[in-house]
C-alpha positions, 0 to 999 in steps of 0.5 A: 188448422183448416181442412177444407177451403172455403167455397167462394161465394160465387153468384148463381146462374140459374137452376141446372137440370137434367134434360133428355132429348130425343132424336127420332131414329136414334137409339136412345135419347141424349142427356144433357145438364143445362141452365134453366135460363138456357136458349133452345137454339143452344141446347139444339146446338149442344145435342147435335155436337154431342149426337156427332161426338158419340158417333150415333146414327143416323148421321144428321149434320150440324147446321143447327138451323134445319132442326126443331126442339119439340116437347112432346107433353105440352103440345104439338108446337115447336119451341121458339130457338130463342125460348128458355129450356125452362119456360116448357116445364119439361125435361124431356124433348124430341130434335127433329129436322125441319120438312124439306120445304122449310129448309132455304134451298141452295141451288146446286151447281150444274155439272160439267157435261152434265153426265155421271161417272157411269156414263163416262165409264161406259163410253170408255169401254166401248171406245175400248171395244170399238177400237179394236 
């Protein structure tokens, strides 16, 4: 009689490993089970999904573009998005976001009649006023 199954032989992806990642500003760091052979850009991506999803603060998006993976022993450089999590040696790494100046700039568009709501408000209670 067999008790257990027999585990199939299933081919390794790689060593799996426990990181932290650090978000400046946040309470405490992430931690996150990843593959050694796994893409920064993809552990950026999986630590803004999983920041969203616990619902920490401060607010930060999800374009994964305005955001670098820094590991704080090894240097002052950012991770390349298409480096290994594994090529730092480290299991522990900060997320920040990008200076404004690196950031691509969308222009915005300009506002119909160029005045706030404020504005609009004002003019009508002195219309109201006036009218009178």
């Amino acid at each position: 009689m067999l008790l257990y199954k027999q585990k199939k032989d299933v081919p390794s992806k790689g060593r799996r490993i426990l990181i932290s990642v650090t978000v400046l500003g946040s309470a405490g760091p992430i931690r996150l089970i990843v593959n050694e052979d796994e893409l920064a850009a993809s552990v950026i991506s999986t630590a803004l999904k999983t920041y969203a999803r616990e619902g920490r603060l401060p607010v930060l998006g999800s374009d994964m573009k305005n955001f670098v993976l820094y590991c704080p022993i090894s240097g002052s450089e950012a991770l390349n998005p298409w480096d290994t999590i594994g090529y730092a040696g480290v299991r522990n790494f900060m997320l920040f976001k990008k200076p404004e100046s690196e950031i691509e700039k969308v222009p915005e568009s300009p506002r119909k009649g160029g005045r706030s709501w404020k504005c609009w408000f004002n003019k009508s209670l002195n219309l109201k006023i006036f009218s009178q």
